[in-house]
C-alpha positions as a Markdown table, in Angstrom:
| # | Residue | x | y | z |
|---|---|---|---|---|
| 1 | Unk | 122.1 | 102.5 | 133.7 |
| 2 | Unk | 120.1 | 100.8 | 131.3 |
| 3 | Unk | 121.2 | 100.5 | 127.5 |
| 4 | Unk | 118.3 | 102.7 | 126.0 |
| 5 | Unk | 120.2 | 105.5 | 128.7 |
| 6 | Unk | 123.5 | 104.4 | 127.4 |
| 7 | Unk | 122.6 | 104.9 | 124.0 |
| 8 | Unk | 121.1 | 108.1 | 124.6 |
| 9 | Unk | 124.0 | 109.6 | 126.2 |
| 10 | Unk | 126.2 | 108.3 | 123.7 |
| 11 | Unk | 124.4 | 109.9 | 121.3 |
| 12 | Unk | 124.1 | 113.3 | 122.8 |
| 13 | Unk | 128.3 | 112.8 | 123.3 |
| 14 | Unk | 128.4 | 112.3 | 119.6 |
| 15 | Unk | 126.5 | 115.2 | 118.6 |
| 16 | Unk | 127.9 | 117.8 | 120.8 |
| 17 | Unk | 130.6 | 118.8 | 117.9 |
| 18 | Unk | 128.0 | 119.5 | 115.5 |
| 19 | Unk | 125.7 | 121.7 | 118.1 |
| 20 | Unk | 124.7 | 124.9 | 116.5 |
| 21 | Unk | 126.0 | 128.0 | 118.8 |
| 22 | Unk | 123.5 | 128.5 | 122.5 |
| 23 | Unk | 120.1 | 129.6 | 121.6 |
| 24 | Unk | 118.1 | 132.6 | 123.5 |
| 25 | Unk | 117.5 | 132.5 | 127.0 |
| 26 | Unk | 114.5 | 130.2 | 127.8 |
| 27 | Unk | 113.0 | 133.0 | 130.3 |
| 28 | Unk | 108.8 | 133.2 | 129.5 |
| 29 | Unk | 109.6 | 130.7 | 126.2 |
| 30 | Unk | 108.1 | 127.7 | 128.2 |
| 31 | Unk | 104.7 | 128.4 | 127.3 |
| 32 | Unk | 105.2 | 128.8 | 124.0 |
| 33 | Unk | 103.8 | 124.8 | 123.2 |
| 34 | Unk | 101.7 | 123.8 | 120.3 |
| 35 | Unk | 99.2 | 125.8 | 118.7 |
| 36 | Unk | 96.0 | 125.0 | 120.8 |
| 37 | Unk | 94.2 | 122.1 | 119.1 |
| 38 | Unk | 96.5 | 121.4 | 116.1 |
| 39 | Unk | 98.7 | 117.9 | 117.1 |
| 40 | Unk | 98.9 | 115.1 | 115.3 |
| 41 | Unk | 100.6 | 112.6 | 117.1 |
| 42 | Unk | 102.4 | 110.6 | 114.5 |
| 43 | Unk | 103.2 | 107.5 | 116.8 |
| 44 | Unk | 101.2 | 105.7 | 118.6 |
| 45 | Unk | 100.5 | 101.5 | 119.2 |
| 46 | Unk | 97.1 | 100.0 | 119.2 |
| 47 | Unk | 96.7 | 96.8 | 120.6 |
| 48 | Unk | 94.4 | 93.9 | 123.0 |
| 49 | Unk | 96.1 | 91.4 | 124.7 |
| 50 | Unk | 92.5 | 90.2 | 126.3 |
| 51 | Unk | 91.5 | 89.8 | 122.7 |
| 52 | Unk | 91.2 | 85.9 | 121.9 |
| 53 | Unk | 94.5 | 84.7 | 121.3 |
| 54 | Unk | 96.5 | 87.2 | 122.5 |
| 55 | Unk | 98.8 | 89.7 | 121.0 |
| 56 | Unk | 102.5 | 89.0 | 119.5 |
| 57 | Unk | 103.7 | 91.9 | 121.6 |
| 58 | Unk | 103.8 | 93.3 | 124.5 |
| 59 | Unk | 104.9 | 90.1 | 126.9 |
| 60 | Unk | 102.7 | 88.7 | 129.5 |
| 61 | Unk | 105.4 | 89.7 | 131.8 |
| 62 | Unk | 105.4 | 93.7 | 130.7 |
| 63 | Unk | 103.8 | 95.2 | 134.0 |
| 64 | Unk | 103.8 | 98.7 | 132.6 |
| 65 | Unk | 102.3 | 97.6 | 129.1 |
| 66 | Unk | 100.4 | 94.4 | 128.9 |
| 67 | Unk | 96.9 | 96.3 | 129.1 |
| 68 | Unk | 94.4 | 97.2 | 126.3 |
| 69 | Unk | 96.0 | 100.2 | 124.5 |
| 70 | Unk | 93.2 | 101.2 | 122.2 |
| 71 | Unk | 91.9 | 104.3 | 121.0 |
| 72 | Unk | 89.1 | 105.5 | 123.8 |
| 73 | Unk | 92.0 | 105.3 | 126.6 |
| 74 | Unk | 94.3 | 106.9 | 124.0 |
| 75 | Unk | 92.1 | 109.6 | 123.4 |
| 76 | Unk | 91.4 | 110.3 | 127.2 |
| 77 | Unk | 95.4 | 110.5 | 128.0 |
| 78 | Unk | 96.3 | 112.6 | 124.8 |
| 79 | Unk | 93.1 | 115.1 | 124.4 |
| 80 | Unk | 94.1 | 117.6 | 127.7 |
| 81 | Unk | 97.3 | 118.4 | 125.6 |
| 82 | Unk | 95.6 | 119.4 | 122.5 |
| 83 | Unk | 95.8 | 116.1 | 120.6 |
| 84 | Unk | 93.5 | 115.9 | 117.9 |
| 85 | Unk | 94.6 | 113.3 | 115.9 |
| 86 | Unk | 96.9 | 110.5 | 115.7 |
| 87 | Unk | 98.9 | 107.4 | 113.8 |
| 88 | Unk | 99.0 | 104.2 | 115.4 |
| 89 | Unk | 101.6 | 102.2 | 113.8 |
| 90 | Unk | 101.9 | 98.3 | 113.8 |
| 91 | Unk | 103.4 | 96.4 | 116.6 |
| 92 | Unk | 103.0 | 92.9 | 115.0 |
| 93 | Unk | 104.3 | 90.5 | 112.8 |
| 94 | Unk | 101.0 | 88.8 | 112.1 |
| 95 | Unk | 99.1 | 89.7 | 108.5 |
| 96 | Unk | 95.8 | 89.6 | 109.9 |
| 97 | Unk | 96.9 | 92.3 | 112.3 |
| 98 | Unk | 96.7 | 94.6 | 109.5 |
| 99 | Unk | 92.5 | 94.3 | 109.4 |
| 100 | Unk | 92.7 | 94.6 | 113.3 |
| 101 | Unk | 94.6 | 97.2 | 113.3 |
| 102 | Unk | 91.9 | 99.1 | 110.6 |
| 103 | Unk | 88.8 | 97.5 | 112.8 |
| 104 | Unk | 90.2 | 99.2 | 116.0 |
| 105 | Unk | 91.1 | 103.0 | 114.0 |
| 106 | Unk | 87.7 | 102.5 | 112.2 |
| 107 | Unk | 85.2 | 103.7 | 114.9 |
| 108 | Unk | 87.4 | 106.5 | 116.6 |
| 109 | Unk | 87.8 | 109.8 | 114.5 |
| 110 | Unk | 91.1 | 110.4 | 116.6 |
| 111 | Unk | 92.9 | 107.9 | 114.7 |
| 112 | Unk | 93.7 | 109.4 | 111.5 |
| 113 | Unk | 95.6 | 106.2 | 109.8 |
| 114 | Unk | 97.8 | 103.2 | 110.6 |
| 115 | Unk | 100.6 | 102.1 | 109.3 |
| 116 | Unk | 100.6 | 98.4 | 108.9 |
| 117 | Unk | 102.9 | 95.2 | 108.4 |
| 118 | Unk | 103.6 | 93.6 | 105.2 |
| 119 | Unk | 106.9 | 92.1 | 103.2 |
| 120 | Unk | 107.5 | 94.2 | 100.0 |
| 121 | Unk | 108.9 | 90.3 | 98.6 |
| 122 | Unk | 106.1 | 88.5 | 100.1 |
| 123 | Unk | 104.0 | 86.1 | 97.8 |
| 124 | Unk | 100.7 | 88.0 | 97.0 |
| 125 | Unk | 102.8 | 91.5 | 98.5 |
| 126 | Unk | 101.1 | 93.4 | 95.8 |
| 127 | Unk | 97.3 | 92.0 | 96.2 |
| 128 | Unk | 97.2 | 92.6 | 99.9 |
| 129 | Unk | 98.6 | 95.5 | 99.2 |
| 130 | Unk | 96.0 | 97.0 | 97.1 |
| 131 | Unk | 93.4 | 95.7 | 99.4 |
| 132 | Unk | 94.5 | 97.1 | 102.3 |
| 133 | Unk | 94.7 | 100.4 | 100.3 |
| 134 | Unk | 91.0 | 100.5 | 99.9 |
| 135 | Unk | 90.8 | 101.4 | 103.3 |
| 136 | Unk | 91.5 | 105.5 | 103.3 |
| 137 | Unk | 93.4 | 105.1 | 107.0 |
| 138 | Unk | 95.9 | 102.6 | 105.6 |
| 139 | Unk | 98.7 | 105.0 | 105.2 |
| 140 | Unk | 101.4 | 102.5 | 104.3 |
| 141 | Unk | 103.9 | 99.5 | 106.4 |
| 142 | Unk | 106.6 | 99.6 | 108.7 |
| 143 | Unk | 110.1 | 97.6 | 107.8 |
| 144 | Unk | 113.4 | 97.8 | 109.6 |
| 145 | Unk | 114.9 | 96.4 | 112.5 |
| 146 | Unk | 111.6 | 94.6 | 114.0 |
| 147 | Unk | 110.5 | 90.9 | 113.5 |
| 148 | Unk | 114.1 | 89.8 | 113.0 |
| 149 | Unk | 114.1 | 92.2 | 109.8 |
| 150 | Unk | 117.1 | 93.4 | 108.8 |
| 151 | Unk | 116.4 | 96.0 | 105.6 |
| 152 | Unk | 120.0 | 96.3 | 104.6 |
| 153 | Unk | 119.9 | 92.0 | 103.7 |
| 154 | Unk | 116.5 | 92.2 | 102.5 |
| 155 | Unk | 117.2 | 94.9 | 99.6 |
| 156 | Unk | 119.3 | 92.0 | 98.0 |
| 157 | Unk | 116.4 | 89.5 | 98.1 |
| 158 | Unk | 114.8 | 88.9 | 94.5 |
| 159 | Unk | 111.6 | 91.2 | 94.2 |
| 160 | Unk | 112.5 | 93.2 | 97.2 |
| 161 | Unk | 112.7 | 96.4 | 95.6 |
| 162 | Unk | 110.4 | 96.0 | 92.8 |
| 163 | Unk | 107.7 | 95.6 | 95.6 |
| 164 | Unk | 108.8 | 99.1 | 97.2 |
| 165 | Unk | 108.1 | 100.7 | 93.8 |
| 166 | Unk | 104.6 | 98.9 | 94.2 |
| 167 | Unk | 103.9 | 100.8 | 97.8 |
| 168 | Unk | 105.7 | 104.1 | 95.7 |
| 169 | Unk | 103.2 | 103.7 | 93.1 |
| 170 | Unk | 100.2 | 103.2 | 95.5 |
| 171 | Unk | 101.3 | 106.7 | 97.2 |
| 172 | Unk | 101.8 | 104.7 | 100.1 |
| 173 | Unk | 105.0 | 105.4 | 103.0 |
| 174 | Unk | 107.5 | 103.3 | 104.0 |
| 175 | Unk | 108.3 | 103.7 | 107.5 |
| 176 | Unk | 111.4 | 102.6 | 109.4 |
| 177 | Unk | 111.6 | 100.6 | 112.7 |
| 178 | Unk | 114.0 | 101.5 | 115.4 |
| 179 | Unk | 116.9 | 102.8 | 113.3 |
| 180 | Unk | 120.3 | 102.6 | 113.6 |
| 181 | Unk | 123.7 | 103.5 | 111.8 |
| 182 | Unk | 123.1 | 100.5 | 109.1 |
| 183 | Unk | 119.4 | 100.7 | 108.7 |
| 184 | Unk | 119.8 | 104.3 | 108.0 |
| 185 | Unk | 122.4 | 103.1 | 105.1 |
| 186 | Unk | 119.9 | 100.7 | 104.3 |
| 187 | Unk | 116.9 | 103.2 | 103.3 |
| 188 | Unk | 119.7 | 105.8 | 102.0 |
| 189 | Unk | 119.5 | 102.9 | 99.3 |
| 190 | Unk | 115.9 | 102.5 | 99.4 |
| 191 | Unk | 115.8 | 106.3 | 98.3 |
| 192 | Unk | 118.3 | 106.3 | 95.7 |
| 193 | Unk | 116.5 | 103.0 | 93.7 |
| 194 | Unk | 113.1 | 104.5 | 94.9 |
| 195 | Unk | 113.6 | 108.0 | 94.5 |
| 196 | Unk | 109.6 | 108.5 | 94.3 |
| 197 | Unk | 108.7 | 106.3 | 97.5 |
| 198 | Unk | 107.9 | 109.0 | 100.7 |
| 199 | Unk | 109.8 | 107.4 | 104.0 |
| 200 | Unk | 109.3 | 108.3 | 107.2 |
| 201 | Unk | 112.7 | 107.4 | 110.0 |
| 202 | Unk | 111.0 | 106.6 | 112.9 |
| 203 | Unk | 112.8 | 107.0 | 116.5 |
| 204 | Unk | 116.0 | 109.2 | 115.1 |
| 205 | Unk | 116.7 | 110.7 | 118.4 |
| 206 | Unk | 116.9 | 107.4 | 120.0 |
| 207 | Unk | 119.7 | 106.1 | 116.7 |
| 208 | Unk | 123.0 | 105.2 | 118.6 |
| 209 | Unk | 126.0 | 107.4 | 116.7 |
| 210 | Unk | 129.2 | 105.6 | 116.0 |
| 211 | Unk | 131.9 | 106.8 | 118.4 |
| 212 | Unk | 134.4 | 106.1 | 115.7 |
| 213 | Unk | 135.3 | 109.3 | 113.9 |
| 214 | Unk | 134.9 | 107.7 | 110.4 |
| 215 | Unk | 132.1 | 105.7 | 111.0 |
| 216 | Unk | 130.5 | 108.8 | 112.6 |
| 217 | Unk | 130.8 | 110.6 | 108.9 |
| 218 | Unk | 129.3 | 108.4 | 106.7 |
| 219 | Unk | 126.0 | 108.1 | 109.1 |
| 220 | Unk | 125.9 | 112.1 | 109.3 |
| 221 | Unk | 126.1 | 111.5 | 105.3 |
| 222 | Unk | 124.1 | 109.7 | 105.0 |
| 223 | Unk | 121.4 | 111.4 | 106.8 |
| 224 | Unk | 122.4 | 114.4 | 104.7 |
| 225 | Unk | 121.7 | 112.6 | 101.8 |
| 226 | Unk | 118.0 | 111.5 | 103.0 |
| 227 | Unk | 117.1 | 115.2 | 103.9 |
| 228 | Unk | 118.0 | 116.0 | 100.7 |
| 229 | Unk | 115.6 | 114.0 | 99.5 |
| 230 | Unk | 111.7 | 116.3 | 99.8 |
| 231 | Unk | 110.0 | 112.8 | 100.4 |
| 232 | Unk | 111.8 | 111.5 | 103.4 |
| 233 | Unk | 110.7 | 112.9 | 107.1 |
| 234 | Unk | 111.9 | 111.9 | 110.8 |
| 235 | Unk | 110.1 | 111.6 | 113.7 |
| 236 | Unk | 111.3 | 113.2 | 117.2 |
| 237 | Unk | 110.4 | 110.5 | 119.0 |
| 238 | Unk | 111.7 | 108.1 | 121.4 |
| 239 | Unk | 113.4 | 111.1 | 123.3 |
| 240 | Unk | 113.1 | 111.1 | 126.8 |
| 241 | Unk | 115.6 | 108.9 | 128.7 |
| 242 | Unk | 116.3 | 107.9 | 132.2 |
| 243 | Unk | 119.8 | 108.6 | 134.0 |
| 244 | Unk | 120.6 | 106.3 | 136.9 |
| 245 | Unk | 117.0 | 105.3 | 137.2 |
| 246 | Unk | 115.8 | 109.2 | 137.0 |
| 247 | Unk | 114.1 | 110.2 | 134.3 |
| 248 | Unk | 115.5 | 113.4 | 132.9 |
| 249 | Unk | 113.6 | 116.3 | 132.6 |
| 250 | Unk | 115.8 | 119.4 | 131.7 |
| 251 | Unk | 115.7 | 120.2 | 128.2 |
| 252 | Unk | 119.0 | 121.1 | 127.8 |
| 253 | Unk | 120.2 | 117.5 | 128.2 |
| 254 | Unk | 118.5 | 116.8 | 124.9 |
| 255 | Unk | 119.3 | 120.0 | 123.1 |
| 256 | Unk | 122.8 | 119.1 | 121.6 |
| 257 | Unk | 121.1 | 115.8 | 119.8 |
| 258 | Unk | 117.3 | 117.1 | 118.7 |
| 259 | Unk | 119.6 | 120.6 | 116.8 |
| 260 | Unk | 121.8 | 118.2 | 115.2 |
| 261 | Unk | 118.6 | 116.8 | 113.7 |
| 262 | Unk | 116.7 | 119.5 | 113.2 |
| 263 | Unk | 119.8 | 121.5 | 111.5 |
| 264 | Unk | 120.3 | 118.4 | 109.2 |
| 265 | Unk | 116.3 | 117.8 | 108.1 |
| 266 | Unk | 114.8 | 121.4 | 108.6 |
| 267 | Unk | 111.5 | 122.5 | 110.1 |
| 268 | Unk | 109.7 | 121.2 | 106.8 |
| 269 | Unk | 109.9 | 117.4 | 107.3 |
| 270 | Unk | 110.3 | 116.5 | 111.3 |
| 271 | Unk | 107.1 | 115.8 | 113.2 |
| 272 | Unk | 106.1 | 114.5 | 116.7 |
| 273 | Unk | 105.7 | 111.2 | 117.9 |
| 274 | Unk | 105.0 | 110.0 | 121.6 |
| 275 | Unk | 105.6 | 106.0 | 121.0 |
| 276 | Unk | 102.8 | 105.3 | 123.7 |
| 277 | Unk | 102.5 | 103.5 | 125.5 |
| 278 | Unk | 105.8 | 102.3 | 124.3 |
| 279 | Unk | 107.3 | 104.9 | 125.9 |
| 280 | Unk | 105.5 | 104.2 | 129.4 |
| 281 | Unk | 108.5 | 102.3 | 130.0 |
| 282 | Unk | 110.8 | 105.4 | 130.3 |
| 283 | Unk | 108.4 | 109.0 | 130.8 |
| 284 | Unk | 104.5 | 109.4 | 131.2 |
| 285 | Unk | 102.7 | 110.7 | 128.1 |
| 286 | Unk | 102.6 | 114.1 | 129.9 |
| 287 | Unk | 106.4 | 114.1 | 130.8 |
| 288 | Unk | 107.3 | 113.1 | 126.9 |
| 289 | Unk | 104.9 | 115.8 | 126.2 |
| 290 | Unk | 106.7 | 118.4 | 128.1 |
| 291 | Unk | 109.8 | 117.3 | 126.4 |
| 292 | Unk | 108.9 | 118.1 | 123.6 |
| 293 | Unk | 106.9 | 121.4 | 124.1 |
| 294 | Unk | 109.9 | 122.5 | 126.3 |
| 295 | Unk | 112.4 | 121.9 | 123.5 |
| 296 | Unk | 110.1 | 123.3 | 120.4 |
| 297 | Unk | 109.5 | 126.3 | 122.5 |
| 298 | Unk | 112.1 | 128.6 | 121.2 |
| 299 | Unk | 111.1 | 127.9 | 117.5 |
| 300 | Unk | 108.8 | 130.0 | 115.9 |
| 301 | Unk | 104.8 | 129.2 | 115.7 |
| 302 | Unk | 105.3 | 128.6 | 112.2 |
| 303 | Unk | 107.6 | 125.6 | 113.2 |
| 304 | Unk | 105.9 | 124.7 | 116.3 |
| 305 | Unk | 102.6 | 124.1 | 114.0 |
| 306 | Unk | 104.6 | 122.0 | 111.4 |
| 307 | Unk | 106.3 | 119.7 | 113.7 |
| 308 | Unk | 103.2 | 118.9 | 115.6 |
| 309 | Unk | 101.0 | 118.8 | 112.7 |
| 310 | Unk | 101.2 | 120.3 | 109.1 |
| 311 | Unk | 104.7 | 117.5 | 108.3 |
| 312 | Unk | 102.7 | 114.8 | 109.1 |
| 313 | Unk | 100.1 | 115.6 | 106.6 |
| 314 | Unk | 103.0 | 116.3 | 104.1 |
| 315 | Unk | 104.4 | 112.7 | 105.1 |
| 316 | Unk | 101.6 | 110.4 | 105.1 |
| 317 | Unk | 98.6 | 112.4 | 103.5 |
| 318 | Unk | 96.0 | 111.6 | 106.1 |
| 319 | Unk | 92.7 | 112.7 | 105.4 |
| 320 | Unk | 90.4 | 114.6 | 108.0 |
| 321 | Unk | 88.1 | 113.2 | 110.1 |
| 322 | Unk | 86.8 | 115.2 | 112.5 |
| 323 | Unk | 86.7 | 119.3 | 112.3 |
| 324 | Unk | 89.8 | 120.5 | 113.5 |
| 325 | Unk | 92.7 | 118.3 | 112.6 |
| 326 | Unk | 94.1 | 119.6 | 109.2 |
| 327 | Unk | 95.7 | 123.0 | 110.4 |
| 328 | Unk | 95.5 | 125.7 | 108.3 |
């Protein structure tokens, strides 16, 4: 078994205590998916690797993902299950990434922002930052554990936090990468010295749970201090997982872990995210999909239509740009 499965499983082990009591029977509920035309897919990766040098990521040696992932092919997978929109979020280290990342959104409606890479402590953080902000689809940046980051050190680094309030004060996100027990402890800090800064936890399903009792308390804490919090939202995302090589596809094996989540954050600040092509590696977008329709299926439309659309217009105020992608 892999360690993404491992993790997974550990997880859904962890949360099992915690599982609110057997929902109603699933007979007829499976059809009850998104709202036709209403989702926002709030995690996606853009990127070239036959552009001229390269890309930093995905490796030449990545069968399943060193292709061009950009909008058009995007668009053509996503649109047959009512995709209207979506956020590709940065998968490189390099500055100048940032404008490629704008250049590639720019001529494809779908794309409704990006999420891009800077250092809050970076000389000239604030500058780039305001010119990137010119652009209306620059939502905000992405820090956590990615590009040998490691949030929970970097808080302590003079300038650190002063250039979070400068993203705060831009109305710009902050968006984790690839969470676990310390980074969440890490932007529980970010929100108690930036207590105006929106965040967005990237990935939660996918956050390995300490197995130790204690340690198991103080990350459930903490995440109960974060959803206390009206500006910080999670993504469901990063869900499917494979079990001795097979991916698995009955909902209930995910149940335990997605309630925990949900009971902690609420229907008002969770929202869908596929990770494609990312997640090529473990389920097709249309397996992922069905994941996720399968599981929000005994919610209510009102919740269906917030976690695949309405939260992430609440999290990283997007604007329109095509009829049709700001539900009602």
């Amino acid at each position: 078994m892999r360690r993404r499965d491992v993790l997974k499983l550990a997880a859904l082990n962890t949360m099992a205590p915690i599982l609110r009591a057997a929902a109603p029977d699933m007979d007829g509920a499976a059809a009850a998916g998104p709202e036709s035309g209403t989702v926002i897919d709030a995690h996606i990766h853009l990127f070239d690797p036959l552009r001229p040098g390269g890309v930093p990521w995905p490796e030449k040696t990545d069968t399943v993902l060193y292709k061009p992932a950009l909008p058009e092919r995007y668009a053509a997978l996503a649109g047959p299950f009512g995709v209207v929109g979506a956020i590709a979020v940065e998968c490189s280290p390099l500055e100048s990434d940032n404008r490629w990342l704008l250049n590639a959104a720019a001529g494809h409606p779908m794309i409704v922002g990006v999420v891009g890479n800077l250092v809050p402590d970076a000389p000239g953080f604030a500058g780039q930052l305001d010119r990137l902000a010119q652009n209306p689809l620059f939502l905000g940046i992405r820090y956590g554990n990615l590009w040998n980051r490691d949030l929970a050190a970097d808080l302590d680094r003079p300038g650190f936090t002063d250039g979070l309030k400068v993203l705060a004060s831009a109305g710009l996100v902050l968006e984790s990468a690839n969470p676990d027990p310390r980074l969440i402890a890490a932007i529980r800090r970010v929100q108690e010295r930036v207590p105006g800064l929106r965040i967005v936890v990237d990935h939660l399903p996918h956050a390995s749970v300490p197995p130790e009792a204690a340690a198991r308390d103080v990350y459930w804490a903490d995440l109960r201090a974060l959803a206390r919090n009206p500006g910080v939202f999670v993504k469901l995302s990063e869900i499917p997982a494979r079990v001795n090589g097979m991916l698995e596809t009955d909902p209930d094996f995910y149940r335990a872990r997605l309630d925990a989540l949900w009971d902690v954050f609420g229907e008002d600040h969770i929202l869908f995210g596929s990770d494609w092509p990312n997640g090529d590696r473990v389920a097709s977008y249309a397996q992922t999909f069905a994941i996720v329709r399968d599981y929000m299926a005994r919610k209510c439309a009102a919740a269906r239509l917030k976690y695949f659309s309405k939260n992430s217009l609440a999290a990283y105020r997007w604007k329109q740009r095509r009829p049709g992608q700001a539900a009602a």
